[in-house]
C-alpha positions in Angstrom: 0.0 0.0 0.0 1.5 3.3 -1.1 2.3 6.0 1.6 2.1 9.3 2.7 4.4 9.6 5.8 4.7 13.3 7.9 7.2 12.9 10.2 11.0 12.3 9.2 14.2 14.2 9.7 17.2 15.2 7.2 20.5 15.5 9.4 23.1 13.9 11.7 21.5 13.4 15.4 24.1 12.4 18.2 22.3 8.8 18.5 24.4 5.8 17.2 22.4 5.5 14.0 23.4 5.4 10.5 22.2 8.0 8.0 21.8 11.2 8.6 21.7 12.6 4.2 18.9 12.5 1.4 20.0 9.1 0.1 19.3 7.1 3.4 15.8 8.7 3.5 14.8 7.7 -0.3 16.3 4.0 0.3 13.7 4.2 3.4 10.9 5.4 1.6 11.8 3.0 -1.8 11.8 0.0 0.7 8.3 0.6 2.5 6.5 2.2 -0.9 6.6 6.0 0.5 5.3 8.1 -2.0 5.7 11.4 -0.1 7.9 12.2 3.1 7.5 15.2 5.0 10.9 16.2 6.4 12.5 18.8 8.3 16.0 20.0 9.1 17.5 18.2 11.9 20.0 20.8 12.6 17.0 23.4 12.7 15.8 21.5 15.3 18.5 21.1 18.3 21.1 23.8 17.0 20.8 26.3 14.0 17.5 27.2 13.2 18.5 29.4 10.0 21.7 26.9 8.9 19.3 24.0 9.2 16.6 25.6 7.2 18.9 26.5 3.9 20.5 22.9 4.2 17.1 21.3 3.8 16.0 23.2 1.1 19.2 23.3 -0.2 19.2 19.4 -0.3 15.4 18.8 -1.8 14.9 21.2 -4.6 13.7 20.5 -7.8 11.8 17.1 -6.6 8.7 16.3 -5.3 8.9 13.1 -3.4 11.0 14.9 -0.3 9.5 17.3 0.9 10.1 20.1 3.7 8.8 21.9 7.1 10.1 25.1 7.8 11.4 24.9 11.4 10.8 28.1 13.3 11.1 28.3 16.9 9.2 30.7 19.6 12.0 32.1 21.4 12.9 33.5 17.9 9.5 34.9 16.1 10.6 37.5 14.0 13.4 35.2 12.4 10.8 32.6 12.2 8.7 34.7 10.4 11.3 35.6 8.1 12.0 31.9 7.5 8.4 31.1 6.9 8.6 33.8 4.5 11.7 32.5 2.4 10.5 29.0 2.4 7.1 28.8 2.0 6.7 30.2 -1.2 9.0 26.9 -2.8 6.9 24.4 -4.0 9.2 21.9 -2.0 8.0 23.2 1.6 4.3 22.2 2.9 3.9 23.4 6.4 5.9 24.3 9.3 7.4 22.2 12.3 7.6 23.4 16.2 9.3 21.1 18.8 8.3 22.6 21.8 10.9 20.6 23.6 14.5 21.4 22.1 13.3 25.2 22.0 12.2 24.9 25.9 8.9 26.4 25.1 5.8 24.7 26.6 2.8 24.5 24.2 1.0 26.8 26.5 3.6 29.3 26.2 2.4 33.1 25.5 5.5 33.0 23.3 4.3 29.5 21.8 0.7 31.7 20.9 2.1 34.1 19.1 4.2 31.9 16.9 1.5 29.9 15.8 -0.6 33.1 15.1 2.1 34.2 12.7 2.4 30.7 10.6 -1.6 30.6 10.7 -1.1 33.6 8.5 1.5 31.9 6.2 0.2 27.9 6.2 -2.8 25.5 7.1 -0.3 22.9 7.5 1.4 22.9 11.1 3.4 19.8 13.2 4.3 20.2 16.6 5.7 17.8 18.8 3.6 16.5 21.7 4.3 14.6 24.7 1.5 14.6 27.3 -2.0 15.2 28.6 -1.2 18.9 29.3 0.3 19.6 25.6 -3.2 17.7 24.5 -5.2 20.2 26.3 -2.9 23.2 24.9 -2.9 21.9 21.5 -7.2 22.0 21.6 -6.5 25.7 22.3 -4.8 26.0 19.1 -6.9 24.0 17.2 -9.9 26.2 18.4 -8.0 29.1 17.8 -7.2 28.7 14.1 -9.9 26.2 12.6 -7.8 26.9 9.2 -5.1 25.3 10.2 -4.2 21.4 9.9 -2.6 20.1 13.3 -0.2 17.0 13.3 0.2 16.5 16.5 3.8 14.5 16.4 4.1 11.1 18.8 0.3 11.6 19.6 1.3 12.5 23.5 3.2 9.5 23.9 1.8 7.4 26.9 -0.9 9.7 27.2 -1.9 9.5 23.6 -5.7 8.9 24.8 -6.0 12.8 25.4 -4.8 13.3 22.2 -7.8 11.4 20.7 -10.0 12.6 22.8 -8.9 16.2 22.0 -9.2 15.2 18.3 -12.7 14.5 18.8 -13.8 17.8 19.8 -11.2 19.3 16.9 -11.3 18.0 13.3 -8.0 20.0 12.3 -6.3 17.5 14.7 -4.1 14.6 13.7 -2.5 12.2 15.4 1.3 10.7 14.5 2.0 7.8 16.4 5.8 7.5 16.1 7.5 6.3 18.8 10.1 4.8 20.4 8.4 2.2 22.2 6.3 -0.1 21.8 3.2 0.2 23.8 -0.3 -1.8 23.2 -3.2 -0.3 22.3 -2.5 3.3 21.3 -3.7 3.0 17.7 -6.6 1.1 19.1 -8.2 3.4 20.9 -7.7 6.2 18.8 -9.6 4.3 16.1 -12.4 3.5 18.8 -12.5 7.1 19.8 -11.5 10.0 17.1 -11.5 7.0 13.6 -9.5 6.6 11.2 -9.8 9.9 9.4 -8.2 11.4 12.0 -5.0 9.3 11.9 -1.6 9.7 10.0 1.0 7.7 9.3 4.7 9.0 10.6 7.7 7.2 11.0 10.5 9.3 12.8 12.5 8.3 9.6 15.4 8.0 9.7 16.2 8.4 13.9 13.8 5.0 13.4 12.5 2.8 10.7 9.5 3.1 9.6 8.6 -0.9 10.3 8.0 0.4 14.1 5.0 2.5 13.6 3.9 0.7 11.1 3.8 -2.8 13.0 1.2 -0.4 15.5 -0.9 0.1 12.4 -1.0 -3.5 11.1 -1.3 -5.0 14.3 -4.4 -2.5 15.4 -7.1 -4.3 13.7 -7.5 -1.7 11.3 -9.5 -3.0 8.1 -8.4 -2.1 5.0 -10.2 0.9 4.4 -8.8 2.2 7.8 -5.5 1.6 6.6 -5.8 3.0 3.2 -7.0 6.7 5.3 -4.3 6.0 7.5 -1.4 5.2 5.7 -2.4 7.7 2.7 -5.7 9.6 1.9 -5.9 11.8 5.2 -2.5 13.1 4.5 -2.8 13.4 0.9 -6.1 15.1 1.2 -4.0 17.6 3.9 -1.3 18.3 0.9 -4.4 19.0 -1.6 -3.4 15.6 -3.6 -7.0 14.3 -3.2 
């Protein structure tokens, strides 16, 4: 089944894994039959928010099958903005990316608010990284706030990934990504019990991990094939205005 996935990384990470340039992601997505991967700059991430930005687009112009997140960060809005507004206009970047984490920012942040105002102005396509009941809660807000706006809401709260559904159920501009590191039961399950399947996406992590983890929590969820077909392509295609 062909794939959509919205959640991998282009960059060297200080974890003992191999990788790290453009050709290691297209082997990953030619192995699992990844039409589109939505990437962003690893080094935009955890250290240079500008460097890592030019290296990404550097590396994926002039094709379609990689393609990018501006990274911006909240302690930094006015060079985010300025970012959004170099990037964003190339056909190769889709959305934006926030990790609330490595820019020590908590969702609820006022300075977190007046990001996300500024790329509601510039995209409808948003990911933010999301670990907890509390960024659930805080990413509703959001989602309230700007109903235009597409949220992928990155690891889908990790353990507490049931607020995330629940959230999603009040909020159809949230999405859940269920990469993670571990493997716990159930996650997938209950999201398809609670919020469906058109609410799902698929994201690997790509290539800190390979995409046969998250997608083991898809196959082994119960999902029919319908599900899966929403899942693993259709709601994000439909989000990048390819259905």
């Amino acid at each position: 089944m062909t794939k959509v996935d919205v959640h991998g990384h282009l960059g060297w990470w200080w974890f003992p894994i191999p990788g790290g340039d453009l050709s290691t992601l297209l082997c990953l997505c030619d192995r699992y039959d990844i039409r589109h991967l939505l990437c962003s700059s690893a080094e935009a991430i955890v250290y240079d928010m500008r460097r890592g930005n030019e290296a990404l687009a550097r590396a994926i112009a002039g094709q379609d099958r990689i393609l990018g997140y501006v990274v911006c960060h909240p302690r930094f809005l006015e060079a985010s903005c300025q970012e959004m507004d170099t990037y964003l206009p190339e056909k190769e970047f889709v959305g934006v990316k926030i990790h609330p984490y490595y820019a020590a920012t908590p969702l609820n942040h006022s300075a977190m608010t007046e990001l996300v105002d500024e790329v509601a102005k510039r995209t409808n396509l948003v990911q933010i990284h999301t670990y907890s009941a509390a960024d659930a809660a805080a990413m509703a807000d959001l989602a309230a706030r700007h109903p235009h706006v597409n949220f992928i809401m990155a690891h889908a709260c990790a353990a507490d990934s049931w607020a995330a559904a629940d959230a999603a159920t009040r909020h159809r501009n949230l999405y859940l990504d269920f990469c993670c590191s571990d493997a716990s039961i159930g996650r997938v399950e209950y999201a398809l019990a609670t919020c469906g399947a058109e609410q799902i996406v698929f994201g690997s992590d790509m290539d800190l991990l390979d995409p046969a983890f998250t997608l083991g929590m898809f196959l082994d969820s119960g999902a029919d094939d319908a599900q899966l077909q929403l899942m693993l392509y259709d709601n994000a295609a439909r989000l990048l205005g390819l259905l």
